[in-house]
C-alpha positions as CSV (number, residue, x, y, z in Angstrom):
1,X,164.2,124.2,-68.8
2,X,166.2,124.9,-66.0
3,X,169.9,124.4,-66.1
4,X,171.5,121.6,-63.6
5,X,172.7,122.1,-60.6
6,X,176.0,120.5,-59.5
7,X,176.6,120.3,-55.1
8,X,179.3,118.8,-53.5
9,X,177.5,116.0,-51.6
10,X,179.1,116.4,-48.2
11,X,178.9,120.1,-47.7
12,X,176.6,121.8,-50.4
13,X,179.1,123.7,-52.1
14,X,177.9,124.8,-55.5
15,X,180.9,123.1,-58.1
16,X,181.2,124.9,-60.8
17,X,179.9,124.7,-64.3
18,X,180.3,125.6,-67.8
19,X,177.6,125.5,-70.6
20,X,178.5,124.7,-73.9
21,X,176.0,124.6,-76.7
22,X,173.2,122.9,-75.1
23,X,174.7,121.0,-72.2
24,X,175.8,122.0,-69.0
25,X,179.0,120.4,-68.0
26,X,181.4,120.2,-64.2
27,X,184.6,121.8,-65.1
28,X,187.2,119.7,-62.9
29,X,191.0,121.1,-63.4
30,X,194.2,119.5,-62.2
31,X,195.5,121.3,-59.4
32,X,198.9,121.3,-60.8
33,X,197.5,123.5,-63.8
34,X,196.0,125.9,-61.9
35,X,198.5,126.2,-59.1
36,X,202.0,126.2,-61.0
37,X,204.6,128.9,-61.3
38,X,208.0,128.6,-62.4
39,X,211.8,129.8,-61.6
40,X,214.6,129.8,-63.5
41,X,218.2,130.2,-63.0
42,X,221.4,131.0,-65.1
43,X,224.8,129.4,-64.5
44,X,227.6,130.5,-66.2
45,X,230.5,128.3,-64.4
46,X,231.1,125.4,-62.0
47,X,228.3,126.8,-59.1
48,X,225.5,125.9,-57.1
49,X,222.2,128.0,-57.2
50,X,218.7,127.6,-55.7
51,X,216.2,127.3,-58.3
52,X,213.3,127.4,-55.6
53,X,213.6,127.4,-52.1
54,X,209.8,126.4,-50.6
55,X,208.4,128.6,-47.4
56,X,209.1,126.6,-44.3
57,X,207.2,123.7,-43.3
58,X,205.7,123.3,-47.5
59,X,207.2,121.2,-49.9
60,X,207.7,121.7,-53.7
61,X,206.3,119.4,-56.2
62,X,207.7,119.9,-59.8
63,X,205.3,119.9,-63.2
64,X,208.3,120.7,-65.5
65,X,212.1,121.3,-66.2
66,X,213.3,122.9,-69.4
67,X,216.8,122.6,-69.3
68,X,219.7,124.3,-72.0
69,X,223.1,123.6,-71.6
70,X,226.3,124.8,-73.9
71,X,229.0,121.8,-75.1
72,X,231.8,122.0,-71.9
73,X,235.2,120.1,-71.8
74,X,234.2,118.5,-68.4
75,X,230.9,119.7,-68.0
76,X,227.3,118.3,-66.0
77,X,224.1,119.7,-65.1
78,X,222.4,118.4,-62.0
79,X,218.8,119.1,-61.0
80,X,218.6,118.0,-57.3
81,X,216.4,118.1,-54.0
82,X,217.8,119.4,-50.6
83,X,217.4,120.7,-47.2
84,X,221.3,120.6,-46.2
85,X,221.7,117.2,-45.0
86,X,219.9,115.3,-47.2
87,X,220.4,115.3,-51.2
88,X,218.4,113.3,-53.5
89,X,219.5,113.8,-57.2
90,X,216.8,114.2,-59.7
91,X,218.6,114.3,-62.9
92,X,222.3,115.5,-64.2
93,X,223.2,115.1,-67.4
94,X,226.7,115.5,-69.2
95,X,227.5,118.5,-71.4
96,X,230.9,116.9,-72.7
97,X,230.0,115.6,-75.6
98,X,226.9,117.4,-77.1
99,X,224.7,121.1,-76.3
100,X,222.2,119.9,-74.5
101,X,218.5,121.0,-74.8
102,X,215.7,119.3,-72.6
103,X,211.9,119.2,-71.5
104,X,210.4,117.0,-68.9
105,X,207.0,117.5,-68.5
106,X,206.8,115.2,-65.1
107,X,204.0,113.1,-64.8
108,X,202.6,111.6,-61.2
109,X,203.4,113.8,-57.9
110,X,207.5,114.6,-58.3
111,X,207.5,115.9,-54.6
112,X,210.2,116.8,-52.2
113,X,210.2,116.3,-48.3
114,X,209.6,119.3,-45.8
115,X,211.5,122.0,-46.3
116,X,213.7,121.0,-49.3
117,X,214.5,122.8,-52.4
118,X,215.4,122.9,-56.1
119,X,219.3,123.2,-56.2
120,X,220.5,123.2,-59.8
121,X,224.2,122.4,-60.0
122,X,226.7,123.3,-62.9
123,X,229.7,121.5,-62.7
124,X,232.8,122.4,-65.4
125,X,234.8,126.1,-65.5
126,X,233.4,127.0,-68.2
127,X,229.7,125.9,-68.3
128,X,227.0,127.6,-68.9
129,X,223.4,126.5,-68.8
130,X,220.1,127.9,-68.1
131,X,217.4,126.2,-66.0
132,X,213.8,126.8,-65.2
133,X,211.8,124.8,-62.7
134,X,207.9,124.5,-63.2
135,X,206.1,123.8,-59.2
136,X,203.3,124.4,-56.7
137,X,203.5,124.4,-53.3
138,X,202.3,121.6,-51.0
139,X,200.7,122.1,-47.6
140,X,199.0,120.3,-44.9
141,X,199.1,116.4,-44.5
142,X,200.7,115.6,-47.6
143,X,204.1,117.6,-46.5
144,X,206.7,114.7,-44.8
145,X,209.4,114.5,-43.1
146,X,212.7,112.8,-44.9
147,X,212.6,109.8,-43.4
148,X,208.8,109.4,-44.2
149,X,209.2,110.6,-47.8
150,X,212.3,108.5,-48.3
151,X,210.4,104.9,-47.4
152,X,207.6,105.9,-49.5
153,X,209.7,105.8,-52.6
């Protein structure tokens, strides 16, 4: 018996396949698991770093954020979109009381606005933390503006 064939119905294209055992099956993948790569950055005072800076006209949409941070007298940790003039804070958390030591595996499209990147910010003399950033880059239709990104949300 012949094996199945799966086309795209609108242009033909051939989707792609996997057999296992007996049965053909579509292999459909996320494009967020296929697509993602990852920065990371080291602070070791109160400074502001790019984690990932997108190529102009993209934006950034984040998969993860692993996060370590040593126990600081007056310390914070801020993960953070930005283009310059506009700042929208994902996350900071406090390193006064504790170490901290974080994952986010974000679920649903975390995206920025044109042009605007991952700024990690360590606040606190004598902070130290290390950051890493998992993201793909977004083109085309889906890219927008800050104002158009901003009444979406």
């Amino acid at each position: 018996m012949p094996a199945p064939v799966f086309l795209e119905t609108l242009d033909g294209v051939l989707l792609h396949t996997e057999k296992v055992g007996a049965h053909t099956h579509l292999v459909v993948e996320d494009h967020s698991r296929v697509a993602t790569q990852f920065r990371s950055v080291a602070n070791t005072g109160a400074e502001t770093q790019a984690a990932v800076t997108p190529p102009a006209g993209t934006a950034i949409v984040i998969t993860d954020v692993i996060l370590g941070a040593e126990k600081a007298a007056s310390g914070s940790v801020t993960v953070q979109f930005t283009q310059g003039s506009d700042t929208v804070i994902v996350f900071k958390i406090s390193t006064v009381q504790n170490p901290v030591s974080l994952h986010i595996p974000f679920a649903g499209r975390w995206r920025g606005w044109k042009d605007a990147r991952i700024d990690v910010v360590t606040a606190g003399g004598n902070s130290d933390s290390d950051v890493s950033v998992g993201y793909y880059i977004l083109r085309g239709e889906g890219v927008l503006s800050f104002a158009d990104w901003d009444a979406q949300r």
